[in-house]
C-alpha positions as CSV (number, residue, x, y, z in Angstrom):
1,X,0.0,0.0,0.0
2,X,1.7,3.2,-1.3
3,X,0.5,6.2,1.2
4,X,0.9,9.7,0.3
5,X,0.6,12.4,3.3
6,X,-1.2,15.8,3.1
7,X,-2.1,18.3,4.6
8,X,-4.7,20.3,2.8
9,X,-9.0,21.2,2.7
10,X,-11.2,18.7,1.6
11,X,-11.9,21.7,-0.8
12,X,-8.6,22.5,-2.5
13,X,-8.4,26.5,-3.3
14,X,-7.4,27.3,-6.7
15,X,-4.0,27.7,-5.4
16,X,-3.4,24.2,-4.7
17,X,-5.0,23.0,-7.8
18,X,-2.5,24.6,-10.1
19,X,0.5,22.9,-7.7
20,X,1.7,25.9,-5.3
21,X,2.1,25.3,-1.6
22,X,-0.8,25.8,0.4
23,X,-0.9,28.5,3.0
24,X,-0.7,27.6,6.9
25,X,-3.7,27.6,8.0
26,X,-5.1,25.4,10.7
27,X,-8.6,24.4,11.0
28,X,-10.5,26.8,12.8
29,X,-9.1,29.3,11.1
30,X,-10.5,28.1,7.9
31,X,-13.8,27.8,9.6
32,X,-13.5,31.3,11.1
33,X,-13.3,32.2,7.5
34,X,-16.0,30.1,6.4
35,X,-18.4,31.7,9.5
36,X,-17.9,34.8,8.5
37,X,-18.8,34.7,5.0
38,X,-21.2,32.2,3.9
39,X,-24.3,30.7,5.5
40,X,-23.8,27.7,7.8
41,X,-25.5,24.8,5.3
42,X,-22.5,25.8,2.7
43,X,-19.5,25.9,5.3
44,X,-16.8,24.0,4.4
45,X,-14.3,21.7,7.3
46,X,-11.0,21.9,6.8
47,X,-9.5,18.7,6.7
48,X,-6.6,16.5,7.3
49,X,-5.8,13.6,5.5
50,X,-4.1,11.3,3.3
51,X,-4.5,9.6,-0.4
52,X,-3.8,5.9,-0.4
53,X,-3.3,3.8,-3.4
54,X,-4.2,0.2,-3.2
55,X,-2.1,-2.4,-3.8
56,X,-4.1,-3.1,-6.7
57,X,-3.4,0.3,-8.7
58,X,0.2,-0.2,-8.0
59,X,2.4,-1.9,-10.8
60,X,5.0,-4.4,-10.4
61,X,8.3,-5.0,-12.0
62,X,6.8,-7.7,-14.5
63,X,3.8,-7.2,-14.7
64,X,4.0,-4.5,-18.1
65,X,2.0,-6.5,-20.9
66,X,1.2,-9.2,-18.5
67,X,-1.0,-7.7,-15.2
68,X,-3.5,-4.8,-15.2
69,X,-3.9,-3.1,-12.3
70,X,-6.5,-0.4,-11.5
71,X,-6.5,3.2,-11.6
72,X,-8.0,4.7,-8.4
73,X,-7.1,6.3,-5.2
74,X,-8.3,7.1,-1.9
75,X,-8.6,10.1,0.4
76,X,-8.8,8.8,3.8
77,X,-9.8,11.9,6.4
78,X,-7.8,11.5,9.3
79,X,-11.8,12.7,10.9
80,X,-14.1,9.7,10.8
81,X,-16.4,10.2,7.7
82,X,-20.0,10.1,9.5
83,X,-21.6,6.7,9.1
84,X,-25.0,8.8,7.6
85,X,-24.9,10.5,4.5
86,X,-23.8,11.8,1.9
87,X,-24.1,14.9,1.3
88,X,-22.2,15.5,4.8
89,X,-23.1,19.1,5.6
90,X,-20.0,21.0,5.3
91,X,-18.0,18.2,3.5
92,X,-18.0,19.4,-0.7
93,X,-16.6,16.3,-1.9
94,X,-18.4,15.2,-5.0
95,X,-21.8,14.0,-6.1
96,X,-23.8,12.7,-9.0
97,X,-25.8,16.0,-8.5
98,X,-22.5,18.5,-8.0
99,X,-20.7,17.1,-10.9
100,X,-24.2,16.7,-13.3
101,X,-23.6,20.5,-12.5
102,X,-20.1,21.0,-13.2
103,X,-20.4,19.5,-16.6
104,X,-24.0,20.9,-17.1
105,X,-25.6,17.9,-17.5
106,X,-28.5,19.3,-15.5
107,X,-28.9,23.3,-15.4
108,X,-26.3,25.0,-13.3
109,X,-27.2,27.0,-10.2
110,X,-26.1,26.9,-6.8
111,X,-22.2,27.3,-8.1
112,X,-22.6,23.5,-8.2
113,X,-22.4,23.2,-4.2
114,X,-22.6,19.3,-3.7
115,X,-24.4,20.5,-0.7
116,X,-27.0,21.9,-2.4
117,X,-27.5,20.8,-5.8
118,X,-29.9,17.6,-6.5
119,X,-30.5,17.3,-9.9
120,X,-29.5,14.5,-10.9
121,X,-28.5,12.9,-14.5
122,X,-30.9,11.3,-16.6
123,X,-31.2,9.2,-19.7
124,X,-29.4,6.2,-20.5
125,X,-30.1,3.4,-23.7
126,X,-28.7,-0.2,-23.8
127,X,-25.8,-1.1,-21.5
128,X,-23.2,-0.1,-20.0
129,X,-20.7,-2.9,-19.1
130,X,-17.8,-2.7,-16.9
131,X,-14.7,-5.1,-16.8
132,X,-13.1,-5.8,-13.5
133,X,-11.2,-9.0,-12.2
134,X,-12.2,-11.2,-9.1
135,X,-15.4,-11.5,-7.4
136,X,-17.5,-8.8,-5.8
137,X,-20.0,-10.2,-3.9
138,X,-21.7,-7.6,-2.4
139,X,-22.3,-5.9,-5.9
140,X,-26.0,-5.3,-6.5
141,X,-26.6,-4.6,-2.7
142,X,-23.9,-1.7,-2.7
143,X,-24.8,-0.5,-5.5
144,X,-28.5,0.0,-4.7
145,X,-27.5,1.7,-1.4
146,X,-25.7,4.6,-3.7
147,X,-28.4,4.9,-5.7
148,X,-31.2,5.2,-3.1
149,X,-28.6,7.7,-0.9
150,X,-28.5,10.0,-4.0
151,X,-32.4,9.6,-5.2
152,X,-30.9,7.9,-8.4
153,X,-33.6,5.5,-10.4
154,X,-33.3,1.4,-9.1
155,X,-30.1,0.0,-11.2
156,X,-30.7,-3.1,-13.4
157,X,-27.2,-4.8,-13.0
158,X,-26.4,-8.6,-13.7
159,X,-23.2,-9.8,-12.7
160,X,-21.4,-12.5,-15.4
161,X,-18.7,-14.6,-14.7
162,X,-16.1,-14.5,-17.6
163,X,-14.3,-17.4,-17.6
164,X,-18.0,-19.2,-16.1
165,X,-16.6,-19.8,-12.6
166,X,-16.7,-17.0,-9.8
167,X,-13.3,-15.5,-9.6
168,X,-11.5,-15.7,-6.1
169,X,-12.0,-12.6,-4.3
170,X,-9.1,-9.5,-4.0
171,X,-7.8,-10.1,-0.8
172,X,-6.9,-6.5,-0.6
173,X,-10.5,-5.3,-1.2
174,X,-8.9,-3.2,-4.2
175,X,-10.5,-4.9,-6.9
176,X,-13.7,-4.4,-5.1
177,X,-13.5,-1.2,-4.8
178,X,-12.9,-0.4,-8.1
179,X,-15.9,-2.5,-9.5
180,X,-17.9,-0.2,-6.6
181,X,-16.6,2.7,-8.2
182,X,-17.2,1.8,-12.0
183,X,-20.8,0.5,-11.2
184,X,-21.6,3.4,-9.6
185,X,-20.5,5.9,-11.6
186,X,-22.1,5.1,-15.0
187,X,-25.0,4.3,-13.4
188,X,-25.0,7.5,-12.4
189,X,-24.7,9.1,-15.5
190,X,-26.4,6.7,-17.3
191,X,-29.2,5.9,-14.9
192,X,-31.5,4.4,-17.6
193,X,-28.7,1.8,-19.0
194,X,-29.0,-1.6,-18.3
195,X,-25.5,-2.7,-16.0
196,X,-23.3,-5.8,-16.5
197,X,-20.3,-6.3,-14.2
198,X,-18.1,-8.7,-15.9
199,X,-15.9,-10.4,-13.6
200,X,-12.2,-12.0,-15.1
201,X,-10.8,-15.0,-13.3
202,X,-7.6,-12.6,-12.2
203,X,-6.0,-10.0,-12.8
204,X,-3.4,-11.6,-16.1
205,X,-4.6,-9.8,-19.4
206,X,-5.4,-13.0,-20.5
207,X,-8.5,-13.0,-17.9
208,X,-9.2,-9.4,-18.6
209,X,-9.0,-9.7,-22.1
210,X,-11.3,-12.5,-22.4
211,X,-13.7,-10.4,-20.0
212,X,-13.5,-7.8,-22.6
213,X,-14.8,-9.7,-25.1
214,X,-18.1,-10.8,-22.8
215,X,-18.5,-7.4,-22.0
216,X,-18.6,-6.0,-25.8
217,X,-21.0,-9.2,-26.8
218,X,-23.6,-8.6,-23.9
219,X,-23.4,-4.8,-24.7
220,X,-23.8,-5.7,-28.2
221,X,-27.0,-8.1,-27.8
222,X,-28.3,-5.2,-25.3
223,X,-29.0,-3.0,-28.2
224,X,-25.7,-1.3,-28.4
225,X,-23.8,1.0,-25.7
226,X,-20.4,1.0,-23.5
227,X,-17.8,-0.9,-22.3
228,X,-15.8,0.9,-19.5
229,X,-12.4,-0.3,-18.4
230,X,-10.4,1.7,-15.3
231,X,-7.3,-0.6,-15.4
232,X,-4.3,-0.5,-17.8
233,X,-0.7,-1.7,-18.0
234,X,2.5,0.0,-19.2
235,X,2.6,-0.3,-22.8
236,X,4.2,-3.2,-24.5
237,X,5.4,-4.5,-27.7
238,X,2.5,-6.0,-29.2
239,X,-0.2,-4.4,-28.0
240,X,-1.4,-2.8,-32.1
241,X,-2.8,-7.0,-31.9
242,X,-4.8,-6.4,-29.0
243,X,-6.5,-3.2,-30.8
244,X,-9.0,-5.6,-32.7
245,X,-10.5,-6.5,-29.4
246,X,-12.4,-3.4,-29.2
247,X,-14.0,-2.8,-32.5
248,X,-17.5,-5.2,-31.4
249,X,-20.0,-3.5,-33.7
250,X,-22.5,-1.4,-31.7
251,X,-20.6,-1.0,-28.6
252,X,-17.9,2.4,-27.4
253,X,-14.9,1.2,-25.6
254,X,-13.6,3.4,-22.5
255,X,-9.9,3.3,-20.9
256,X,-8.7,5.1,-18.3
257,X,-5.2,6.7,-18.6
258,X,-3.5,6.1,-15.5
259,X,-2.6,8.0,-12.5
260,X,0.8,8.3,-13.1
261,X,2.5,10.7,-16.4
262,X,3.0,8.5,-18.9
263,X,0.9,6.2,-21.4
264,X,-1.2,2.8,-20.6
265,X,-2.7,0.4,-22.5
266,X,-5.2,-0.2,-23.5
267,X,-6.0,3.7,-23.3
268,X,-3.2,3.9,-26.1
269,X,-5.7,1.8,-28.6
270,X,-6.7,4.0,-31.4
271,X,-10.2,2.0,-31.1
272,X,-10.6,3.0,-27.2
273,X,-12.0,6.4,-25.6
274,X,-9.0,7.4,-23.2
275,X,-10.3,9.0,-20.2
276,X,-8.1,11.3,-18.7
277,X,-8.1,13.5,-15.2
278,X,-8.8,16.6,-14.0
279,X,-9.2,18.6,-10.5
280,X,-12.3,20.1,-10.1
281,X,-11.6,23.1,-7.7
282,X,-13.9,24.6,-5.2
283,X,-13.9,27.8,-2.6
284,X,-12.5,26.4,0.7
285,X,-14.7,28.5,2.9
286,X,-18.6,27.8,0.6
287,X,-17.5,24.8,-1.4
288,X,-18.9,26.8,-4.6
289,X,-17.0,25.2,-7.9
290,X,-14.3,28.0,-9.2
291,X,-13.1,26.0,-12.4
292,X,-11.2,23.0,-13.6
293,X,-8.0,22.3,-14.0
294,X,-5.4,19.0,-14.9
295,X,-4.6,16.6,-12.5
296,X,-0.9,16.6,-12.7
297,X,-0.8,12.8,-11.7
298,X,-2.9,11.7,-14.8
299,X,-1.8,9.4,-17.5
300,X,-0.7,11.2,-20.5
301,X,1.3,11.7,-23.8
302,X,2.5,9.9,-26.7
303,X,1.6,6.5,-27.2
304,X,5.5,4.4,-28.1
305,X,3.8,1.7,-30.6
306,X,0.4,3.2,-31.3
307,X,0.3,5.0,-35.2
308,X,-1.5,8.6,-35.0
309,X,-5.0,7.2,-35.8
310,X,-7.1,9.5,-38.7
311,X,-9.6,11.3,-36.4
312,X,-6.5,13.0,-34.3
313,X,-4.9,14.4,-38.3
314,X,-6.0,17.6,-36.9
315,X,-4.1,17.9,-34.4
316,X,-0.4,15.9,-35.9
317,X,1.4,19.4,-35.2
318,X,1.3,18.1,-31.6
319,X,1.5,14.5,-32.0
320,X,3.3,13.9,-34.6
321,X,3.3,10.3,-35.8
322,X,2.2,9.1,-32.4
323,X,-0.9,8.6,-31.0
324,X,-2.3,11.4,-28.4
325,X,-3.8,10.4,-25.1
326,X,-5.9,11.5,-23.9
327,X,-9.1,12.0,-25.7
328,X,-11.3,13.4,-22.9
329,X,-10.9,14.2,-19.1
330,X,-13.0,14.3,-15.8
331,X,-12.6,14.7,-12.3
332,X,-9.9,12.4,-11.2
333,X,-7.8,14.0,-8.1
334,X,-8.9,12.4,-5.3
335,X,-8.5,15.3,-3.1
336,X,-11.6,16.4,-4.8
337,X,-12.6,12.7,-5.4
338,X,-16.4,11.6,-5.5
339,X,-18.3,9.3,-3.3
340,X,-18.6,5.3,-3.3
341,X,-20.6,3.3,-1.3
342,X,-18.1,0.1,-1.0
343,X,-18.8,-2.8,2.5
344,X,-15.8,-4.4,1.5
345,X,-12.9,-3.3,3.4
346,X,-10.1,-1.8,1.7
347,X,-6.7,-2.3,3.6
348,X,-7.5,-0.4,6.7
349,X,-9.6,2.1,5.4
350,X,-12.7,0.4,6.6
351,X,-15.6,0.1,4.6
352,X,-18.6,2.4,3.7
353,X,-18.5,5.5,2.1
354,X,-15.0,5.9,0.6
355,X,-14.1,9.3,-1.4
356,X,-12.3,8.1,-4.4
357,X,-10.3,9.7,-7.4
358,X,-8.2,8.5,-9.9
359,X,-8.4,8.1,-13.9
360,X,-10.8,4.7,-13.0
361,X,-13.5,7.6,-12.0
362,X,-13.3,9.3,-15.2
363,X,-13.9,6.2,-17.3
364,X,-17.1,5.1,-16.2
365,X,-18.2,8.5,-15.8
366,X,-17.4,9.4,-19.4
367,X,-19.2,6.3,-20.6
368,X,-22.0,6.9,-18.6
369,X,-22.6,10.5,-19.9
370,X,-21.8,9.4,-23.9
371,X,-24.8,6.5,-23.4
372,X,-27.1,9.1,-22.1
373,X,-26.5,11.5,-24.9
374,X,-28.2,9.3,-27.0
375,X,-26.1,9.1,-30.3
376,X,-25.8,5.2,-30.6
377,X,-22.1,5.6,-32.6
378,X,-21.6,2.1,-34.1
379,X,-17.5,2.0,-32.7
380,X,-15.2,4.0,-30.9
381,X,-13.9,5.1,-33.6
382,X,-17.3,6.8,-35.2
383,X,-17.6,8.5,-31.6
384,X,-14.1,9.7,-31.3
385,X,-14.5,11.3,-35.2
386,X,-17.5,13.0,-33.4
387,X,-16.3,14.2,-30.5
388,X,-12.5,15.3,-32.3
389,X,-14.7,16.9,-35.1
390,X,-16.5,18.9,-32.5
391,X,-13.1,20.0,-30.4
392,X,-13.3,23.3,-30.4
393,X,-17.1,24.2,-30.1
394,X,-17.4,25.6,-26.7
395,X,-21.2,24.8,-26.2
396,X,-20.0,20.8,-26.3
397,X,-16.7,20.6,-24.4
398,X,-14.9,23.1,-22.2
399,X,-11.0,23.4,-22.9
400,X,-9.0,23.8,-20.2
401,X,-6.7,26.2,-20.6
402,X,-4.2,26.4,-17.8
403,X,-2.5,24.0,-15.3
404,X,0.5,21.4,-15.9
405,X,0.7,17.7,-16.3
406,X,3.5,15.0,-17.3
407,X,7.1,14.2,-15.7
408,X,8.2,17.1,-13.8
409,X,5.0,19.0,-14.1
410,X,6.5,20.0,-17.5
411,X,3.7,19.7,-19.7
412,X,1.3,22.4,-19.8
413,X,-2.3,22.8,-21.0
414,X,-3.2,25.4,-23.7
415,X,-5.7,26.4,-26.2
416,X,-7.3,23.2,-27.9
417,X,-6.3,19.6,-27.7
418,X,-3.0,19.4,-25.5
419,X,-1.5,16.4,-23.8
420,X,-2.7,17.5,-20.3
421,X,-6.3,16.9,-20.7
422,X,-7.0,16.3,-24.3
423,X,-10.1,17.7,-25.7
424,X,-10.7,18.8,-22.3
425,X,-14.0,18.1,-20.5
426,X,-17.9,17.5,-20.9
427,X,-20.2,20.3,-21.5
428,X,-23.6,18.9,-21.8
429,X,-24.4,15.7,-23.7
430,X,-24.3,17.7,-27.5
431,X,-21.6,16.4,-29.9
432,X,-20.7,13.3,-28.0
């Protein structure tokens, strides 16, 4: 388990998002602040805490072309999270509601305070099917707990067993999570999709390959939809012949990019939607959303065996040869994470509601929000000609414009596609 220590808000400040060094300031100070200027039911606590990354999002010497392991992290308040909730007055960690807000996927009001906004997503066709390995056996339950603690519509979910035997369980509750996190998040965005959790035998890409090719037939037979996938591996020689795997007619593949700079796979497939992060920042003293900017831990750049594919020729000045990753972004930091309802215990951080980032929220998410829009695109490929044909209309995506990314923070994001966030971020369900 891989532990990183801060000392920070629950609600970074725009300060902290673009990397400087917080202020001192301790916690009633920040409430002090918080009293004196907004009304008590949009305080925000300051908090202490740390991110953890499971065992299961770290990778191994060995594993590159042979293991996936997942992208998500933790924040872990050093304050117990109440056991009722959320919304936690005073807490502005994220929502279905806040972030149907943020990318105006319901009308925006409120400043998109997850401790005031309720709207929720809607729409949804088909399925959605995500691909996890081992067994999570308390699926369907946990997953109806979210949805009835955020008002969302009773999920339809079946769980399938790849290889036709139920996996082993993740000792390390990692796994788990991460199928929590996946289920839950295109459900929310999709709450009208049918859900399949497809289960591989282990971890190998072997098993998760296998799984991959369940998932895209049951999406398929389901009338068309998604396929989400927030695990990767370092790129390898030999991954172009893995590329075929996502081209089932009918169904849009999601990746996740990773939450370290660098490129996955299979993110890097030309045939795959590469979901990329962001931080979603918010006013430390109301928990009001200020704007968005990269998450500097997010996969990125220039894939080392992946040709530029046709629907990113606008854009070879900054790619070159190479194919770009990545395509889209959404809130990924999990300092600003979102919540997951999870009763499998995750290597001492209890079990419950867990506030979780990483790349794996952004790819279920993004699924989620291109089923509801309602185009029923034939491949990835058809949507990403859509949504790269469509890159600079600011009523369907907002381009983030400032903030750094990549080794050494040295990337930074500009004007139109750039390596930090891609095409940038959702704005409403139009041209996706």
């Amino acid at each position: 388990m891989h532990v990183q220590r801060f000392r920070v808000s629950a609600l970074m400040s725009l300060v902290a998002v673009v990397g400087l060094s917080l202020p001192t300031i301790s916690a009633a100070q920040l409430q002090d602040l918080a009293d004196a200027n907004a009304p008590a039911v949009t305080q925000s606590k300051a908090r202490q805490g740390r991110v953890m990354t499971p065992s299961s999002s770290i990778a191994h010497a060995g594993d590159k072309g042979r293991r996936g392991h997942t992208h998500l992290q933790v924040f872990v308040p050093d304050e117990a999270v109440p056991l009722v909730g959320p919304p936690f007055a005073g807490l502005g960690f994220e929502t279905p509601a806040s972030l149907a807000c943020v990318y105006s996927l319901v009308p925006k009001k409120s400043f998109c305070n997850p401790n005031l906004v309720t709207a929720n997503p809607t729409g949804g066709f088909g399925a959605i099917a995500v691909v996890d390995a081992f067994h999570y056996p308390t699926a369907a339950a946990d997953l109806q707990a979210f949805s009835a603690q955020f008002g969302l519509l009773s999920p339809n979910l079946t769980v399938v067993f790849a290889s036709g035997t139920k996996p082993a369980q993740d000792p390390s509750g990692g796994w788990e999570l991460e199928a929590a996190l996946d289920l839950e998040w295109a459900h929310a965005m999709a709450p009208g999709a049918k859900l399949f959790l497809v289960e591989a035998r282990s971890d190998s890409l072997t098993d998760l390959f296998n799984a991959e090719v369940v998932a895209g037939n049951l999406v398929a037979n389901a009338g068309g939809g998604e396929v989400s996938n927030s695990w990767g591996s370092a790129e390898f020689a030999g991954e172009t012949a893995l590329d075929a795997t996502f081209t089932t007619p009918g169904v849009v593949y999601f990746a996740s990019s990773g939450d370290q700079p660098g490129v996955e796979y299979p993110a890097a497939s030309p045939n795959v939607v590469a979901a990329g992060g962001t931080t979603t920042s918010r006013d430390p003293a109301t928990g009001n959303f200020l704007a968005e900017h990269p998450w500097d831990l997010a996969g990125s750049g220039l894939s080392a065996f992946e040709p530029r594919p046709i629907y990113q020729d606008g854009i070879q000045s900054i790619v070159g040869s190479s194919r770009g990753v990545p395509d889209l972004s959404f809130d990924s930091n999990p300092v600003t994470g979102a919540w997951v309802f999870d009763t499998t215990p995750v290597q001492g951080a209890g079990s419950g509601w867990f506030i979780v980032g990483g790349t794996s929220l952004a790819s279920p998410a993004l699924a989620g929000i291109v089923n509801a829009a309602g185009s029923k695109l034939v491949s990835s490929q058809a949507e990403l000609s859509l949504m790269y044909s469509n890159l600079a209309i600011a009523t369907d995506f907002t381009d983030i414009k400032s903030g750094f990314c990549g080794p050494t923070a040295g990337i930074s994001a500009k004007l139109g596609w750039d390596l930090c966030t891609g095409i940038g971020s959702v704005k409403s369900k139009i041209g996706k």
